[in-house]
Steps between C-alpha positions, in 0.01 A plus 500: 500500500565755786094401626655133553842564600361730791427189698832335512648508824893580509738440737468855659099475545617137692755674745255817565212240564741321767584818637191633519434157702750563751359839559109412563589207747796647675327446791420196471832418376695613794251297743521160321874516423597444878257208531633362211893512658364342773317226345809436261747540796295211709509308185890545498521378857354227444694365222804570734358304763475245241843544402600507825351196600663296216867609645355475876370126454855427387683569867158306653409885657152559592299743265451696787796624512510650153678842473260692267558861515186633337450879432177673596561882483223745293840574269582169404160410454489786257791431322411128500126644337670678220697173416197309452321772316835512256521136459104498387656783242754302416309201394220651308801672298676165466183310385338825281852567342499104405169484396545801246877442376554138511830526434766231679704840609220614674361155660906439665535830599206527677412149583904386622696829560300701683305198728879376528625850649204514729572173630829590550399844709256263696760255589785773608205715739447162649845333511664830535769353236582434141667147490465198242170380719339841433574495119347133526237606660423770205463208249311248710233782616511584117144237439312655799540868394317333121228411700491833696513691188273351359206466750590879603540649221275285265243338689478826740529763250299335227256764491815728335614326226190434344554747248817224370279206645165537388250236630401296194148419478401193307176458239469140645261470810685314699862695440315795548415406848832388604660817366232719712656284850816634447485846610690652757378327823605182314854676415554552863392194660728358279763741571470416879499140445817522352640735746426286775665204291816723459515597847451140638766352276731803600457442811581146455803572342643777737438229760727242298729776375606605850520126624759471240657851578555354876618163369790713298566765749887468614599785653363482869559756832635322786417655836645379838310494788612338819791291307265340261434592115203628355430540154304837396179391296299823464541835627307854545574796633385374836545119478685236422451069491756295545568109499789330671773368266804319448804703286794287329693709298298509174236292671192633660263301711162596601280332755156535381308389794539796721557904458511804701336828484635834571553844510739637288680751757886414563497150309837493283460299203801411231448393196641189322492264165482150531482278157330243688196547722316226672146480759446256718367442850709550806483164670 
């Protein structure tokens, strides 16, 4: 009994064998993380162009005037590194700990809570808010994190749970064959397939999701300048655009067909709701 129970693998051999791990490529570990921010922060740039773009097209603004205010230092690469490297954690967990319990508990908790929370987290370190639209956004981002989890920690990290997922080999010929095509190259071509399906429909959607965030919007800056108003589209910390308009009490209109520019030194801007908001060109 003891001369077959000495090969079972506990928990404790599993957490010294991802420590020990860590410590023989901590090297390596340390170089890659950085490179990884940095691809995953270019990734997140993009999508805000994206986004961007969607809320931009709305006011007729060229994309070339698109306020994105990207991040490139070694520290937030680094931190933006360990994030990815968690979130490939996190989704080996979420699919091992399904694959093993199958329990509904389990399945919500790590398949709706916790993608829901991240989503959340996300949306606040991009919209630097928590409002109705960021809580919506949770729950309509709620699909693409399936896929992500999924082709990361499935497709990706295959080769880990096939202790729980053990490759089934067939006695007929021609099962037999198919069974030997899935291995792991097959795992993550699919997995990158349907990453770049998740990321293309996200994208998608953050375009049409900010469209309808600018349709929506109805609290505006107005700016004078040279006894005409200006309504405050987009700001930085150095720059703001503008686009003449038209204010009536609880009426705002914007002309769409031209915009300014500028720097954001000495421009007073006050705030106001309007319940009805309207574009149009200025002729």
């Amino acid at each position: 009994m003891m001369e077959k129970n000495k090969y079972i693998i506990t928990r404790k051999d599993k957490i010294n064998k991802v420590l020990e791990f860590f410590k023989t490529y901590t090297a390596q570990i340390a170089l890659i993380t950085p490179i990884i921010g940095l691809v995953f922060n270019s990734i997140m740039n993009t999508y805000l162009y994206i986004m961007d773009y969607g809320f931009y097209k709305y006011y007729n603004i060229d994309k070339e005037n698109i306020i994105i205010t990207g991040t490139y230092n070694i520290y937030y690469c680094i931190i933006m590194g360990i994030m990815v490297i968690f979130y490939f954690c996190y989704s080996t967990l979420a699919v091992r700990r399904s694959i093993k319990e199958k329990k509904i508990v389990t399945i919500f908790l790590w398949w709706l809570i916790f993608p829901f929370i991240i989503n959340i987290v996300i949306s606040i370190v991009i919209f630097n808010e928590l409002d109705v639209y960021v809580l919506v956004s949770g729950l309509v981002l709620l699909p693409f994190q399936w896929i992500l989890i999924f082709s990361i920690g499935y497709c990706y990290a295959w080769p880990i749970h096939r202790d729980i997922v053990p490759l089934k080999i067939k006695k007929e010929k021609r099962k037999k064959n198919l069974s030997k095509r899935w291995g792991e190259k097959d795992y993550k071509i699919l997995g990158l397939l349907l990453i770049m399906v998740s990321l293309i429909f996200g994208g998608i959607l953050a375009y049409k999701m900010n469209f309808k965030e600018a349709e929506k919007k109805r609290i505006y800056g107005i700016v004078n300048i040279e006894h005409n108003e200006y309504a405050l589209i987009r700001s930085s910390d150095d720059k703001i655009i503008l686009q003449e308009c038209k204010k009536e009490k609880e009426k705002l209109t914007i002309y769409t067909d031209t915009y300014l520019s500028l720097k954001k030194e000495g421009i007073l801007v006050k705030y106001y709701k309007f319940t009805d908001v309207d574009r149009q060109n200025s002729d």
